[in-house]
N, CA and C atoms as an extended XYZ file, in Angstrom:
552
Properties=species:S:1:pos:R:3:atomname:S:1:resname:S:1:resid:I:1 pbc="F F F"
N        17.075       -8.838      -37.688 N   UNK     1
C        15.981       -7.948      -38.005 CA  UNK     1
C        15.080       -7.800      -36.775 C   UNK     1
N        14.393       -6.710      -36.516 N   UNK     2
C        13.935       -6.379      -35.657 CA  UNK     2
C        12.791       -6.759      -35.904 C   UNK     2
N        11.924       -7.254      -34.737 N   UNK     3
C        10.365       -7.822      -34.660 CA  UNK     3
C         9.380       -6.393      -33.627 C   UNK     3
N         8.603       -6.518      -33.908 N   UNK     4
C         7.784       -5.423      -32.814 CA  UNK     4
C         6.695       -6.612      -32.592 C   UNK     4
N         6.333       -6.522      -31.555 N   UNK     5
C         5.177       -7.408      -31.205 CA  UNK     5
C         4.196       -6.499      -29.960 C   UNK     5
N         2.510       -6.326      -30.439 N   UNK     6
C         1.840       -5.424      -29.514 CA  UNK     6
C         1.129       -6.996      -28.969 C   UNK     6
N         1.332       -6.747      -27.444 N   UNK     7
C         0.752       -7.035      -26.477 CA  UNK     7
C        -0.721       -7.009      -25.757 C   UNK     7
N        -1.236       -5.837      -26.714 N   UNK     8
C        -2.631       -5.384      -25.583 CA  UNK     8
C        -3.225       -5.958      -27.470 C   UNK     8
N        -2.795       -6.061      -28.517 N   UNK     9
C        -3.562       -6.219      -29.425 CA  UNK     9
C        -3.476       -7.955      -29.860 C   UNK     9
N        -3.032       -8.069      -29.445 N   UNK    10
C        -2.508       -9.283      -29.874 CA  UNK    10
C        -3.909      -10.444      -29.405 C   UNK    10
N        -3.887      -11.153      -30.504 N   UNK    11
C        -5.127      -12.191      -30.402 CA  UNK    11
C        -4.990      -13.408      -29.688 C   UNK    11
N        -3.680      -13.844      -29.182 N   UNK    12
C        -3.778      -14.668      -28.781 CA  UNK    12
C        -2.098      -14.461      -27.971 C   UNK    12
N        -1.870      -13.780      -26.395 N   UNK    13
C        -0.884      -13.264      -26.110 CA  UNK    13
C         0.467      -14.767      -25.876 C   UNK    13
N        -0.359      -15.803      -25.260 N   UNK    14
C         0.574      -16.639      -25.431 CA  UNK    14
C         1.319      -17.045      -26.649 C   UNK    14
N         1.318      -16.709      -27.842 N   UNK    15
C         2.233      -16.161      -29.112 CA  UNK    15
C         3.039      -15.817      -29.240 C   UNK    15
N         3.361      -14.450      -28.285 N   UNK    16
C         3.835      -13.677      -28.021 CA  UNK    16
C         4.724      -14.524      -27.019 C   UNK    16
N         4.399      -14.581      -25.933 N   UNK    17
C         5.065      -15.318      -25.009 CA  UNK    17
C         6.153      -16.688      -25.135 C   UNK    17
N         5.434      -17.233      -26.489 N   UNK    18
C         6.251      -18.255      -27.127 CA  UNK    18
C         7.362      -17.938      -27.598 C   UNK    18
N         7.545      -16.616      -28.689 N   UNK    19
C         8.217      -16.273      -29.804 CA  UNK    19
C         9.445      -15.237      -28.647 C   UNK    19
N         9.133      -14.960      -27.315 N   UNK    20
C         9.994      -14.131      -26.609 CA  UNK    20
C        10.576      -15.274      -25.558 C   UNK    20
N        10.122      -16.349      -25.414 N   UNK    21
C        11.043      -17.341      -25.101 CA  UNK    21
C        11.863      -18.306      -25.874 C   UNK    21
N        11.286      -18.534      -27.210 N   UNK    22
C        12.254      -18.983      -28.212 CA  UNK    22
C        13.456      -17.939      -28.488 C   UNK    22
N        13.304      -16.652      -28.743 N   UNK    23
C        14.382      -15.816      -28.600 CA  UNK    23
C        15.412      -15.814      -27.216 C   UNK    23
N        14.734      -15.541      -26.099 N   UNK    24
C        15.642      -16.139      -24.935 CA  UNK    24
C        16.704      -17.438      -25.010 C   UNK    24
N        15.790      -18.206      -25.076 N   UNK    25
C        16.692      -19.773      -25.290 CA  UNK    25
C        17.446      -19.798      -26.253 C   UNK    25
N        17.555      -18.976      -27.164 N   UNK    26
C        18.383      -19.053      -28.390 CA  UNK    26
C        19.610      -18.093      -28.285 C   UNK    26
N        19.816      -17.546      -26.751 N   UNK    27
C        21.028      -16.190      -26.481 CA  UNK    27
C        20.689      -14.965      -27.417 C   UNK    27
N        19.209      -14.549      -27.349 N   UNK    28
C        19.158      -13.166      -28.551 CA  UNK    28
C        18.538      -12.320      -27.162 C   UNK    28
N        18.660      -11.252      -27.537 N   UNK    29
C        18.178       -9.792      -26.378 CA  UNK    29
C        16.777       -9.404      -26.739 C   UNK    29
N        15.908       -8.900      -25.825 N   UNK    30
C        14.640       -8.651      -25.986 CA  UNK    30
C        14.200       -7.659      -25.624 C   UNK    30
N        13.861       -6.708      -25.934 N   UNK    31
C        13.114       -5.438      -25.048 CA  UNK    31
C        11.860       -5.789      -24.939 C   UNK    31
N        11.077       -6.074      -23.175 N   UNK    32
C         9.927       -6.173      -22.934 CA  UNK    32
C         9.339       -5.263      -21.768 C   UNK    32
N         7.828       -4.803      -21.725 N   UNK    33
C         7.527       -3.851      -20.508 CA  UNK    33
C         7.674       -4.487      -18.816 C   UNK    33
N         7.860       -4.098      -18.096 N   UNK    34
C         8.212       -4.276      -16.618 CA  UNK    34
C         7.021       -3.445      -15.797 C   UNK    34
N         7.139       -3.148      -14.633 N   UNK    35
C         5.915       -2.643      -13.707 CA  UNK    35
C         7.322       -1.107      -13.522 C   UNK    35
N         8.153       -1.021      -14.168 N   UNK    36
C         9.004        0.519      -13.919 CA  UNK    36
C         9.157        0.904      -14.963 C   UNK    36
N         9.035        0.548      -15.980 N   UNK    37
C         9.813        0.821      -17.622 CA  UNK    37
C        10.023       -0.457      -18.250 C   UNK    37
N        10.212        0.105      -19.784 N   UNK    38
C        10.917       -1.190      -20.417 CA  UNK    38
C        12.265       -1.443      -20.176 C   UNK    38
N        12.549       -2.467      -20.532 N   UNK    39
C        13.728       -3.479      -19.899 CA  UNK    39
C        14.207       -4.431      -21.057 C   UNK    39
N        15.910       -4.106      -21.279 N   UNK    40
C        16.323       -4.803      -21.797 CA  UNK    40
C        16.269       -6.394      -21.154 C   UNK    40
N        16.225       -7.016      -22.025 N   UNK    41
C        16.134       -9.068      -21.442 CA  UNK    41
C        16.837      -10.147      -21.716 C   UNK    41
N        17.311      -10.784      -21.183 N   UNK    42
C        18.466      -12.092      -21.762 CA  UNK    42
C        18.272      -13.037      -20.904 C   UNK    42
N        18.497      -14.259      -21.325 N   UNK    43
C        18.226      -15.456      -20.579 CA  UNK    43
C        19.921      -15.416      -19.831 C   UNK    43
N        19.593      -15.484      -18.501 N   UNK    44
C        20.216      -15.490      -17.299 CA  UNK    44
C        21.258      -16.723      -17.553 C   UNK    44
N        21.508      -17.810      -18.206 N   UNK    45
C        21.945      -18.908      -18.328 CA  UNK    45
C        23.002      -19.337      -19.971 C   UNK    45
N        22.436      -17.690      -20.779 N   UNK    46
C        23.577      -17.773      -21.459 CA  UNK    46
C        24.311      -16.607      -22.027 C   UNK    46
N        25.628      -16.599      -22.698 N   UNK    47
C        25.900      -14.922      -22.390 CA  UNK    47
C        26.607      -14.697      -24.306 C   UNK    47
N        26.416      -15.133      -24.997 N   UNK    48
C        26.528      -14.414      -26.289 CA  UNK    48
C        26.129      -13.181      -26.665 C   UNK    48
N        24.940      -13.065      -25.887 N   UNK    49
C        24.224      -11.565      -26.245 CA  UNK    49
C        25.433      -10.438      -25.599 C   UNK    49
N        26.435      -10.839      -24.770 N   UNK    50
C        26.907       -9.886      -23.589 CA  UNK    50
C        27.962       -8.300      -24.165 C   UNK    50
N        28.056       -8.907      -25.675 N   UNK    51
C        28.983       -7.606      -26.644 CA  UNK    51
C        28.063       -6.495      -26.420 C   UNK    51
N        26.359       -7.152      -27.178 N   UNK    52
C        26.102       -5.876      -27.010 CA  UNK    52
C        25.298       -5.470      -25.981 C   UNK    52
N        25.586       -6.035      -24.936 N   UNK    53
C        24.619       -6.016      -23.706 CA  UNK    53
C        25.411       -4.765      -23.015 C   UNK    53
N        27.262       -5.026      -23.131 N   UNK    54
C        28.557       -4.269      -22.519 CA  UNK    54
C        28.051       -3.101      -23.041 C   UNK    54
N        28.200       -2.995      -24.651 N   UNK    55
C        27.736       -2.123      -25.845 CA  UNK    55
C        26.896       -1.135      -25.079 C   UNK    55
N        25.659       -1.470      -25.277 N   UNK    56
C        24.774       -0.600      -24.482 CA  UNK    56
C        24.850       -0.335      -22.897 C   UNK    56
N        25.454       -0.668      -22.092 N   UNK    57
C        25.513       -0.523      -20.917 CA  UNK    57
C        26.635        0.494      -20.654 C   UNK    57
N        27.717        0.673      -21.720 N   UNK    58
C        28.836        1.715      -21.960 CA  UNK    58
C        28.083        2.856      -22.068 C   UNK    58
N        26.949        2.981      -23.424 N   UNK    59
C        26.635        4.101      -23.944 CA  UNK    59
C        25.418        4.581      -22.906 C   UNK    59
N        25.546        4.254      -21.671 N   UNK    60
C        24.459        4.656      -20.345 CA  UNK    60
C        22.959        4.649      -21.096 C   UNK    60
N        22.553        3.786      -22.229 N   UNK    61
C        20.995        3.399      -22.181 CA  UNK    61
C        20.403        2.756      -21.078 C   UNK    61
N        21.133        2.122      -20.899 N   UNK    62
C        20.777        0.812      -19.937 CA  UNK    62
C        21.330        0.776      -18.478 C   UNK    62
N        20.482        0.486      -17.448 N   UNK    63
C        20.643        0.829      -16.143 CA  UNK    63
C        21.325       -0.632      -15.620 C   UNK    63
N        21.690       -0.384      -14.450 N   UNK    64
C        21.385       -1.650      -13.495 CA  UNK    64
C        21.085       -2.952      -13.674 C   UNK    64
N        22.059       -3.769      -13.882 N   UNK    65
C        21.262       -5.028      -14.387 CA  UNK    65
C        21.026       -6.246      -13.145 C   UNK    65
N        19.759       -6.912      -12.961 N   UNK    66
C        19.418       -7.272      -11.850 CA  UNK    66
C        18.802       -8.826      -12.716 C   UNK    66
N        18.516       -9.841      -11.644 N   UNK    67
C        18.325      -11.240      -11.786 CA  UNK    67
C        16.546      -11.518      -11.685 C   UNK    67
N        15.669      -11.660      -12.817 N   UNK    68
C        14.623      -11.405      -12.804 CA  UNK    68
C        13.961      -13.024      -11.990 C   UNK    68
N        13.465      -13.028      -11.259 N   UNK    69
C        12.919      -14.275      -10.537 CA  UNK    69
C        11.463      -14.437      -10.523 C   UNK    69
N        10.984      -15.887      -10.744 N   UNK    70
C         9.749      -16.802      -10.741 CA  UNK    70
C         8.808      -16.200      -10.285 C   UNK    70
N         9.414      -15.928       -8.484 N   UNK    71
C         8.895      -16.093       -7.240 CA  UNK    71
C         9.574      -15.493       -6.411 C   UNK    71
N         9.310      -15.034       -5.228 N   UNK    72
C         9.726      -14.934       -3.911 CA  UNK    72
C        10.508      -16.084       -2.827 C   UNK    72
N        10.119      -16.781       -3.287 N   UNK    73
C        10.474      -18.280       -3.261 CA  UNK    73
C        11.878      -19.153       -3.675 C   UNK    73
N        12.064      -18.396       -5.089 N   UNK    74
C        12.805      -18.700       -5.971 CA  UNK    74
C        14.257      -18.275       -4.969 C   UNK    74
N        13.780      -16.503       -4.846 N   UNK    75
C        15.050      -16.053       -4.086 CA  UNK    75
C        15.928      -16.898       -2.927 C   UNK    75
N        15.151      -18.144       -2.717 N   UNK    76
C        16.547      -19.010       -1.450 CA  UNK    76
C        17.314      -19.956       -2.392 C   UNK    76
N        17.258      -19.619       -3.585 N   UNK    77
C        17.972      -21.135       -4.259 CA  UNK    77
C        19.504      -19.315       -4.606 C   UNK    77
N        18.825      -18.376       -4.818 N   UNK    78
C        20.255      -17.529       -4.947 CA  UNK    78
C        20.867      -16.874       -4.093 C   UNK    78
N        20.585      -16.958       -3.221 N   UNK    79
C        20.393      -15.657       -1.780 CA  UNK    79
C        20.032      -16.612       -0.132 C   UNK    79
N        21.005      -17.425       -0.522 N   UNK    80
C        20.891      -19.242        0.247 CA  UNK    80
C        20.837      -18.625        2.116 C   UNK    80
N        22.056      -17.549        2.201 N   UNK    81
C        22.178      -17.259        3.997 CA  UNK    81
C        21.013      -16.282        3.835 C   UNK    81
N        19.543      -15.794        3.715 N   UNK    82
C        18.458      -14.755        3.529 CA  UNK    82
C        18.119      -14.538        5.092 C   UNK    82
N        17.882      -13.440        5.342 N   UNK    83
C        17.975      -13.288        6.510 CA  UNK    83
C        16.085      -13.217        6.844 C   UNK    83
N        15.821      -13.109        7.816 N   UNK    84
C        14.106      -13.257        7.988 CA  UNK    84
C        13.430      -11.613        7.790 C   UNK    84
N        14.302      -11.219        7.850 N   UNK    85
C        13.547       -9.438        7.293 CA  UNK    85
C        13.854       -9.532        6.174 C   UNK    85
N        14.361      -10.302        5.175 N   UNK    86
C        14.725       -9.857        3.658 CA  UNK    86
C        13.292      -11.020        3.556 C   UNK    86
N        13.777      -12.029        3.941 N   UNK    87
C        12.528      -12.871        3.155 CA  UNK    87
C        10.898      -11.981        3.418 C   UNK    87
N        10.651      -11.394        4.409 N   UNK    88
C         9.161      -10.951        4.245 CA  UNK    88
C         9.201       -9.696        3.703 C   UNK    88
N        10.360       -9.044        3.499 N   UNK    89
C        10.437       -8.103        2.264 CA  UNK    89
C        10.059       -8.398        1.085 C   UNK    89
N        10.421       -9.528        0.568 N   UNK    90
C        10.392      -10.501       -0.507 CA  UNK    90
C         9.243      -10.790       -0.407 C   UNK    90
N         8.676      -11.329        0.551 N   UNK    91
C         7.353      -11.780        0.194 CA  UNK    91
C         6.177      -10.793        0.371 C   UNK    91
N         6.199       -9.614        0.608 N   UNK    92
C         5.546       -8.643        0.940 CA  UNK    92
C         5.438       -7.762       -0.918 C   UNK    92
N         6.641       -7.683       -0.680 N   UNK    93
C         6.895       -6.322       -2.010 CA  UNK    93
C         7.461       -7.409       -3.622 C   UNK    93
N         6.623       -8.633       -3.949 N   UNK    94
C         7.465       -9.162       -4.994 CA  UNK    94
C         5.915       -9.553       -5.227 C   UNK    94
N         4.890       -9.935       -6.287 N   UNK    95
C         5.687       -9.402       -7.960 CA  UNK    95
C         5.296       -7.763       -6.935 C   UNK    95
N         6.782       -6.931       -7.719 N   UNK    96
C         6.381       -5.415       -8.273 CA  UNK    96
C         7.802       -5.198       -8.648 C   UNK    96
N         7.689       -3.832       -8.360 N   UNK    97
C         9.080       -2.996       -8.587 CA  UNK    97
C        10.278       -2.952       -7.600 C   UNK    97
N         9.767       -3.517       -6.386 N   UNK    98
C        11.549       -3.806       -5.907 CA  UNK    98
C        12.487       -4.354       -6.212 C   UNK    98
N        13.720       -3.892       -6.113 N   UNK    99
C        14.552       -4.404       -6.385 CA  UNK    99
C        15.525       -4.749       -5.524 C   UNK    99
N        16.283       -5.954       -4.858 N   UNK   100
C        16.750       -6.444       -3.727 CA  UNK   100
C        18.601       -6.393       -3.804 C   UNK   100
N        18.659       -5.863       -3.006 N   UNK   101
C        20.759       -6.083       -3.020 CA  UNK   101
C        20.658       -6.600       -2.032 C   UNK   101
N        21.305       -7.995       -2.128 N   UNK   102
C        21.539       -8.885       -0.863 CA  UNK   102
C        23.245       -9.437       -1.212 C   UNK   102
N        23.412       -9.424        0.252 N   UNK   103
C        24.598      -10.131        0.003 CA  UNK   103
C        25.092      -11.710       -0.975 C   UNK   103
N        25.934      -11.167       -1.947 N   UNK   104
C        26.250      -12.483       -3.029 CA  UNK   104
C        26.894      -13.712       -2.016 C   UNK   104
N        26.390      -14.544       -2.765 N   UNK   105
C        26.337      -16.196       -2.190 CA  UNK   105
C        26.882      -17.038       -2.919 C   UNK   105
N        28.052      -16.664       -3.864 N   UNK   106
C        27.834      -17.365       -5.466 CA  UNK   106
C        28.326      -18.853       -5.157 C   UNK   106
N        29.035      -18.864       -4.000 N   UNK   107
C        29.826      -20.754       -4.186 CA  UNK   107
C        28.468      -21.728       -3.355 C   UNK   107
N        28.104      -21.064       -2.597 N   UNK   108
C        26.876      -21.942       -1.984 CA  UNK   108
C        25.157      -21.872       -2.779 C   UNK   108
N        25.178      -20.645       -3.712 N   UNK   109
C        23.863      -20.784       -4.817 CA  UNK   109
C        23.621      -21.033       -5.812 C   UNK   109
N        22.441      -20.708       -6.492 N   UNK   110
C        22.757      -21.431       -7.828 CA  UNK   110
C        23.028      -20.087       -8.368 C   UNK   110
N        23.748      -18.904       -8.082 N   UNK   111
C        24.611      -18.099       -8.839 CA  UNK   111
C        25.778      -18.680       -9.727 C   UNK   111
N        26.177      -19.548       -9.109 N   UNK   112
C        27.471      -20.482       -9.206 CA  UNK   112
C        26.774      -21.275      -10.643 C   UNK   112
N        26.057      -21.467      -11.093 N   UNK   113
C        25.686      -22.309      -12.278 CA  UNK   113
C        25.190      -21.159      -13.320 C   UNK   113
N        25.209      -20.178      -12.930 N   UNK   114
C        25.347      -18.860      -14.075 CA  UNK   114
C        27.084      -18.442      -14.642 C   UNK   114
N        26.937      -18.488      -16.155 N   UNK   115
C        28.191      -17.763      -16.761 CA  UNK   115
C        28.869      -16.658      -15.520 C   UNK   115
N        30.234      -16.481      -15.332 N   UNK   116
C        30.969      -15.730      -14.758 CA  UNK   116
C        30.597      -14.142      -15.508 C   UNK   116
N        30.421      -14.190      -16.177 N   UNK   117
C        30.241      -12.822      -17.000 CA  UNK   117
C        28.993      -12.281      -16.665 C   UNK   117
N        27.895      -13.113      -16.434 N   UNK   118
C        26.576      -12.863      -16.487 CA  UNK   118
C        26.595      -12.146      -14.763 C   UNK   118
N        27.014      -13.399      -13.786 N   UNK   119
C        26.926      -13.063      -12.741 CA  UNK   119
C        27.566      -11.334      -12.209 C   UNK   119
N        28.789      -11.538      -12.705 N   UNK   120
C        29.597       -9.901      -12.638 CA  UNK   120
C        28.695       -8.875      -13.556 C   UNK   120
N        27.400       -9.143      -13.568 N   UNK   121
C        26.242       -7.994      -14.426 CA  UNK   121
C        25.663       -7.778      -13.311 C   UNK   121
N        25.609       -9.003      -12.453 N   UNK   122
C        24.018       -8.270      -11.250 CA  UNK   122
C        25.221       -8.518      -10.129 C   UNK   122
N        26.195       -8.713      -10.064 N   UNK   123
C        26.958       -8.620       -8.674 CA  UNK   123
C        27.962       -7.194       -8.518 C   UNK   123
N        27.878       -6.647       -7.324 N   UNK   124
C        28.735       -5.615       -7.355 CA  UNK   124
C        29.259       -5.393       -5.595 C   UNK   124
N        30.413       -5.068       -5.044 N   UNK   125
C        30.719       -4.983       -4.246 CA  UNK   125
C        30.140       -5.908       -3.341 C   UNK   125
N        30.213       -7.654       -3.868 N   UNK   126
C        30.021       -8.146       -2.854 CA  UNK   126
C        28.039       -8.796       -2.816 C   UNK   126
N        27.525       -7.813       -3.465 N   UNK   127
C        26.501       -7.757       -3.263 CA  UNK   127
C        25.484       -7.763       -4.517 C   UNK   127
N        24.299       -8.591       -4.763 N   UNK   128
C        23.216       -9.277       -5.888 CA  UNK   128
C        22.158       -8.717       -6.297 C   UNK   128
N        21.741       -8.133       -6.952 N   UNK   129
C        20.030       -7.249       -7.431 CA  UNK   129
C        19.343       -8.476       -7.828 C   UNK   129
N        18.175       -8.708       -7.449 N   UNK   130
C        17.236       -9.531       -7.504 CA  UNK   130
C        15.708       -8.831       -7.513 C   UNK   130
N        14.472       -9.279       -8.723 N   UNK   131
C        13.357       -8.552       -8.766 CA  UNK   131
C        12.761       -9.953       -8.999 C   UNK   131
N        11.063       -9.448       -8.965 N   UNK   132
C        10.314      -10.558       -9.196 CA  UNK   132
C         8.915       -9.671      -10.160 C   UNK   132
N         9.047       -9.424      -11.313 N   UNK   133
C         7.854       -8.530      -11.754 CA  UNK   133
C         6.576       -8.863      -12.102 C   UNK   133
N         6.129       -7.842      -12.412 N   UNK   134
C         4.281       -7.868      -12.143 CA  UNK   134
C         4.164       -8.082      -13.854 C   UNK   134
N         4.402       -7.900      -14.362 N   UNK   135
C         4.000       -8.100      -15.926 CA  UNK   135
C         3.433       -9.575      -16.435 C   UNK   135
N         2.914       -9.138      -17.000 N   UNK   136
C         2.794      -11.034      -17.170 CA  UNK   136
C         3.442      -11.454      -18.388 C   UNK   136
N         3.798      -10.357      -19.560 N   UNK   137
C         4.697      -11.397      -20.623 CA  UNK   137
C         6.137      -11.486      -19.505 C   UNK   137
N         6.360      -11.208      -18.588 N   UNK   138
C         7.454      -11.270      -18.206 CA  UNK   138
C         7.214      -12.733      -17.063 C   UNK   138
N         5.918      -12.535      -16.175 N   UNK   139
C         5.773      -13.594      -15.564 CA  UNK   139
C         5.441      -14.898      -16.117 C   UNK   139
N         4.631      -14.629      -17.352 N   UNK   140
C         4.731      -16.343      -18.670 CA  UNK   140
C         5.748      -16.835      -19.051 C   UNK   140
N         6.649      -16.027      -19.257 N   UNK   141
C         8.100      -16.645      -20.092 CA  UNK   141
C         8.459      -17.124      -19.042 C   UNK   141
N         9.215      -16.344      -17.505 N   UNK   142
C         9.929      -17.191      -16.502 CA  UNK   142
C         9.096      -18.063      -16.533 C   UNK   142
N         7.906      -18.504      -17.022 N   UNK   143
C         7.266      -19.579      -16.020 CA  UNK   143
C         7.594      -21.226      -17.267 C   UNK   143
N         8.405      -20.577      -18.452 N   UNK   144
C         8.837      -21.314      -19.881 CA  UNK   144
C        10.202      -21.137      -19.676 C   UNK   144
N        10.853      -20.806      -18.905 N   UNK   145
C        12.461      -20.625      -19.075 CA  UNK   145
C        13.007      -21.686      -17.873 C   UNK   145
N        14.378      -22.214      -18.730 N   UNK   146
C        15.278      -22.898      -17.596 CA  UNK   146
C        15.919      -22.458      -16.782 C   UNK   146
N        15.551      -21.138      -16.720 N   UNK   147
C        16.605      -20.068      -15.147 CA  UNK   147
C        16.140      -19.194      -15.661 C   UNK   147
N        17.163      -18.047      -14.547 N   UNK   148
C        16.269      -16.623      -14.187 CA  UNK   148
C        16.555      -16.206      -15.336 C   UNK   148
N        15.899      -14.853      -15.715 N   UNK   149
C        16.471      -13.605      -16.726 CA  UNK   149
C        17.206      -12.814      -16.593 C   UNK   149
N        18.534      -11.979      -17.406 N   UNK   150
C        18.831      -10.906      -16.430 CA  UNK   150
C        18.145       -9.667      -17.384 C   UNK   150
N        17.976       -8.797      -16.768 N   UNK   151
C        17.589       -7.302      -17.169 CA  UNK   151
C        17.792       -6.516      -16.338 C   UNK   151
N        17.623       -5.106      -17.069 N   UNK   152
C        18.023       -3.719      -17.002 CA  UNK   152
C        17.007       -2.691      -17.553 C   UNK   152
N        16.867       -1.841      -16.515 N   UNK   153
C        15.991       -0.920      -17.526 CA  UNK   153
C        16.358        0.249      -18.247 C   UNK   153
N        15.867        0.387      -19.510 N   UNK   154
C        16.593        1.156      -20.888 CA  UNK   154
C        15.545        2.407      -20.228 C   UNK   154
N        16.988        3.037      -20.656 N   UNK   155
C        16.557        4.631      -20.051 CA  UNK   155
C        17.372        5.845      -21.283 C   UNK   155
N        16.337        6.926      -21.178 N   UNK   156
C        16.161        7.800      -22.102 CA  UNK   156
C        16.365        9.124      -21.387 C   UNK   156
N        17.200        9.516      -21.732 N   UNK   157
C        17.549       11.056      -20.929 CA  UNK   157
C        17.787       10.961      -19.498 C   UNK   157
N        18.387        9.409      -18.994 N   UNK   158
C        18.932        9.451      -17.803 CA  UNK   158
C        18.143        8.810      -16.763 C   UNK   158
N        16.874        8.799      -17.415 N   UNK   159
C        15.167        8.574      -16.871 CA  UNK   159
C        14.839        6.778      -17.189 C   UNK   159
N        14.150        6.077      -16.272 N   UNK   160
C        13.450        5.209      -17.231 CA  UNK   160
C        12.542        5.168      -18.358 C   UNK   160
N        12.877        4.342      -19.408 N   UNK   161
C        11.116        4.591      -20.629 CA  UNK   161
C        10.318        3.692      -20.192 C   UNK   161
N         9.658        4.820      -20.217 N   UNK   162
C         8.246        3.930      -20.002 CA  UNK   162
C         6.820        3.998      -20.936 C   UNK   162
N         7.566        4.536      -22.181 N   UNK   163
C         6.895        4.768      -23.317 CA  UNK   163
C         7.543        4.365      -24.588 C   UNK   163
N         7.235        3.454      -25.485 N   UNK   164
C         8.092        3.271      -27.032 CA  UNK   164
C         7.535        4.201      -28.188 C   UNK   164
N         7.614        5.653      -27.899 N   UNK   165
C         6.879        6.076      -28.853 CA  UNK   165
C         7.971        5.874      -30.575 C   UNK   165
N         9.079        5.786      -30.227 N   UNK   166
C         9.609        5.880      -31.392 CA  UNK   166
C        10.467        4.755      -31.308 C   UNK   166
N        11.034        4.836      -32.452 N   UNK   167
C        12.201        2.989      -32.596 CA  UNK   167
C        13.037        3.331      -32.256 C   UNK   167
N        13.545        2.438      -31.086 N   UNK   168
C        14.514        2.490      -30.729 CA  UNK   168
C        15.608        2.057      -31.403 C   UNK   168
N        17.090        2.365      -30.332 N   UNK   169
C        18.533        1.828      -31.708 CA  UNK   169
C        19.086        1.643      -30.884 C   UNK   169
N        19.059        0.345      -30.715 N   UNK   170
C        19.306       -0.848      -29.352 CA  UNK   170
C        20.265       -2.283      -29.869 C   UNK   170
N        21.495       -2.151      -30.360 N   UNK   171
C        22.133       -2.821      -31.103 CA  UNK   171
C        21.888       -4.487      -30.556 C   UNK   171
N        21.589       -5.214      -31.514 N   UNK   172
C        21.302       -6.743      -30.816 CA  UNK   172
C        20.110       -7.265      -30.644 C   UNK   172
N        19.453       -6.205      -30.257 N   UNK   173
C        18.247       -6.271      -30.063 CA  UNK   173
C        17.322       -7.030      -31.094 C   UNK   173
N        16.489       -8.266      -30.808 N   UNK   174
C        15.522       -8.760      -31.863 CA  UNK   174
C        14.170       -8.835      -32.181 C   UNK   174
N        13.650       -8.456      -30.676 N   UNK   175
C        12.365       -8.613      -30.118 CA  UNK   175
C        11.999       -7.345      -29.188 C   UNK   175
N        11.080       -6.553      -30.048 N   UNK   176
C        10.789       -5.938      -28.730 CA  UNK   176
C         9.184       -6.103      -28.725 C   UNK   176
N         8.452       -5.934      -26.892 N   UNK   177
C         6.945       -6.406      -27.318 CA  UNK   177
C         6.563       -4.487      -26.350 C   UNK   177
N         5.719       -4.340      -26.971 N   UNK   178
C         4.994       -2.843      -26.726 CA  UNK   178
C         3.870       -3.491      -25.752 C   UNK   178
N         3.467       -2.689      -25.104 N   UNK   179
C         2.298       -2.395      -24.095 CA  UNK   179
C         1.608       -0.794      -23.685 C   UNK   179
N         2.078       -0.325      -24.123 N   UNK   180
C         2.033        1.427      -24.251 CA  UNK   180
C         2.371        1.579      -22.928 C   UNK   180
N         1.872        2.430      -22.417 N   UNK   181
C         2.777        3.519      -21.093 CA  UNK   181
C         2.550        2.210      -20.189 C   UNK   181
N         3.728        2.441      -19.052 N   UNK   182
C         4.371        1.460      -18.576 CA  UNK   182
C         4.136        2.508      -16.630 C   UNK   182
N         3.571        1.577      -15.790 N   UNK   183
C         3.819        2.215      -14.442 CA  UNK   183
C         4.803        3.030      -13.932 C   UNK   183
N         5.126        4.261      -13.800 N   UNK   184
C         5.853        4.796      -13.202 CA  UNK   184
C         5.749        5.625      -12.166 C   UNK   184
């Protein structure tokens, strides 16, 4: 069953933050806001959710799926050979909306301690999507989770949303938390 949870109303947001990391840790999918759109969410460390993660990623809702990180910081435990222009990229443009393709590292990082399935979501030709976002239900939970997140952002006519005006039909899905219009 689907939960809606508002964010800007909410009396006490760490609640919120609780009930979207108990869903994480438990392998369930989450739709939460990002600093580009909302974004489908899964804990990076386990992959049951991945039927309908494929599911929706077939039916082109869902974009790009990239490795949501702590920190800027975080990025040398996945992205181990980082070269010195990526790191002050990283530390320049993170929390926001970049998003990083660096060359994959998986036997020397801790990519290598992520599901094979999960990893072949943010790896492609060789190469890793890595973000660090500005949100804060997104920056509270990593800061409650045992590894990264992965997400994607759910897109509507090809576009990112960056609005929930209506319910979505997001199979799997258990949690979604609203914030109304979303940076774009």
């Amino acid at each position: 069953m689907l939960s809606t949870l508002d964010w800007k109303n909410s009396e006490d947001a760490r609640d919120i933050v609780h009930i979207v990391v108990q869903a994480l840790v438990e392998g369930r999918l989450v739709v939460l806001p990002a600093d580009t759109g909302y974004h489908l969410v899964a804990s990076g460390l386990r992959d049951q959710y991945l039927p309908h993660w494929k599911q929706l990623t077939q039916n082109d809702q869902i974009g790009i799926s990239s490795l949501l990180l702590r920190s800027p910081q975080e990025l040398l435990d996945y992205a181990v050979s980082l070269s010195p222009v990526a790191s002050r990229m990283s530390s320049r443009g993170w929390p926001g909306p970049l998003v990083m393709e660096l060359k994959a590292d998986t036997h020397r990082s801790l990519m290598s301690q992520l599901p094979d399935q999960v990893r072949l979501l943010v790896e492609e030709a060789g190469f890793s999507r890595y973000r660090v976002a500005t949100h804060e239900v997104l920056r509270q939970a990593l800061r409650l989770m045992p590894g990264p997140l992965l997400a994607a952002p759910i897109k509507h006519l090809g576009r990112p949303l960056h609005s929930l005006g209506s319910p979505l039909k997001l199979p799997g899905v258990t949690i979604v938390v609203t914030d109304g219009p979303t940076i774009h």
